[in-house]
N, C-alpha and C positions, 0 to 999 in steps of 0.2 A: 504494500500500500504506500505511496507517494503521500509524503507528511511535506506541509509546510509550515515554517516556523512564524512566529509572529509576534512581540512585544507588545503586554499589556504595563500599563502603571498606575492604572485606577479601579473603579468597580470590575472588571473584569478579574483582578486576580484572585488568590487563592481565598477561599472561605468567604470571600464580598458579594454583595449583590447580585452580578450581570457574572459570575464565573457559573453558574449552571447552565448559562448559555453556549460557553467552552465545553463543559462535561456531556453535554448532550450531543454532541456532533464528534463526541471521543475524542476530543481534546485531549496530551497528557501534559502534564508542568515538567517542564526540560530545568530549569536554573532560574535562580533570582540573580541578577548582573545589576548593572551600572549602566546610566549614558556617559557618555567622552562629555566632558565638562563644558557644554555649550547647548545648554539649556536651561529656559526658567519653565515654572512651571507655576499652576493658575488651579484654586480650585472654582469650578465655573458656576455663575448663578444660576440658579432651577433647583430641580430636583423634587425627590426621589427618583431614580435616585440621583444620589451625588456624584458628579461626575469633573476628575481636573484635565486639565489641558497642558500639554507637554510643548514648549513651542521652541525650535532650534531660534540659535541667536548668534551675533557674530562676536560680541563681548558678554561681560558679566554674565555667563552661563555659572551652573555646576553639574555636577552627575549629580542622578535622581536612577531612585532605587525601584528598578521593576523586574518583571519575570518573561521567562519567553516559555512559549505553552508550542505545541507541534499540534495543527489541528490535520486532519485529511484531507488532502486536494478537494476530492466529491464534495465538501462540507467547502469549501472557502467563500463560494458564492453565496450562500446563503446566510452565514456568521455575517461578511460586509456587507448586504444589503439592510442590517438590524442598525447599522450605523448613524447616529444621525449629525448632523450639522450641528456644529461646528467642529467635529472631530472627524477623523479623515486618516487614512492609510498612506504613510509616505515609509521612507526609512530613516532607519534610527541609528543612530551612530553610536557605540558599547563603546565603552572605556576602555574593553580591550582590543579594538577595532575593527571588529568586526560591525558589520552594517548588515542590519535585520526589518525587514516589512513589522511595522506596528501601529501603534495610536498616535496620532501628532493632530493639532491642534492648527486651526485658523487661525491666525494671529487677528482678527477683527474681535474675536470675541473675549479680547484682553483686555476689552478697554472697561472698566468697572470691573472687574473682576479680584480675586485675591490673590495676590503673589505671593505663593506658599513654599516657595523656591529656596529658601533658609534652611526649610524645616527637610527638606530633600527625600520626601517618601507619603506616599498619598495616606498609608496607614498612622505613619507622627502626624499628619492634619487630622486624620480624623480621632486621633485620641486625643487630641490637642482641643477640638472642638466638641467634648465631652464634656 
């Protein structure tokens, strides 16, 4: 079976919200990693659920802590079709340099938003906003 890999850093990961949507299309959790230090990150207003935005940048980035999951080819089309705006599939650049398809964020929808980019892991936001 042809697995492809994919970078989550928010509701999608392990035990969150939006990861039975990975389990059900047999998704497996491959690693928690790092981005390459040229990212902020945004947790976005709405929700339920909650959802943050990963947005490449050319300064003042840092790595931000997520996982890459291996979902099945046959599944790929229908996991991104569940996506919605302002979040978007680009690639993601790992600390260790490798460059993985995952969740990256429009930068239009930064603008009011919270820059959580400090705290550098969507799960310290959300124990933080406990």
């Amino acid at each position: 079976m042809t697995m492809i890999d994919i970078v989550v850093c928010g509701a999608h990961m392990r035990d969150l919200p939006l990861n039975p949507q990975l389990l059900e299309r047999n998704a497996a959790f491959r690693e928690s990693v790092r981005t390459a230090p040229c990212y902020r990150f945004y947790a976005l207003p709405g929700g339920p659920p909650f959802r943050p935005g990963l947005v490449r940048v050319n300064e003042n980035g840092a790595c931000i802590e997520t996982e890459i999951w291996s979902l099945p080819a046959e599944r790929w089309g229908d996991f991104i079709a569940l996506i919605p705006s302002p979040l978007a599939i680009g690639s993601v650049l790992l600390e260790d340099g490798r460059s993985i398809k995952g969740f990256t964020c429009e930068t239009f929808a930064t603008v009011g938003a919270n820059d959580i980019t400090a705290l550098g892991s969507w799960r310290r936001f959300l124990d933080s906003a406990r």
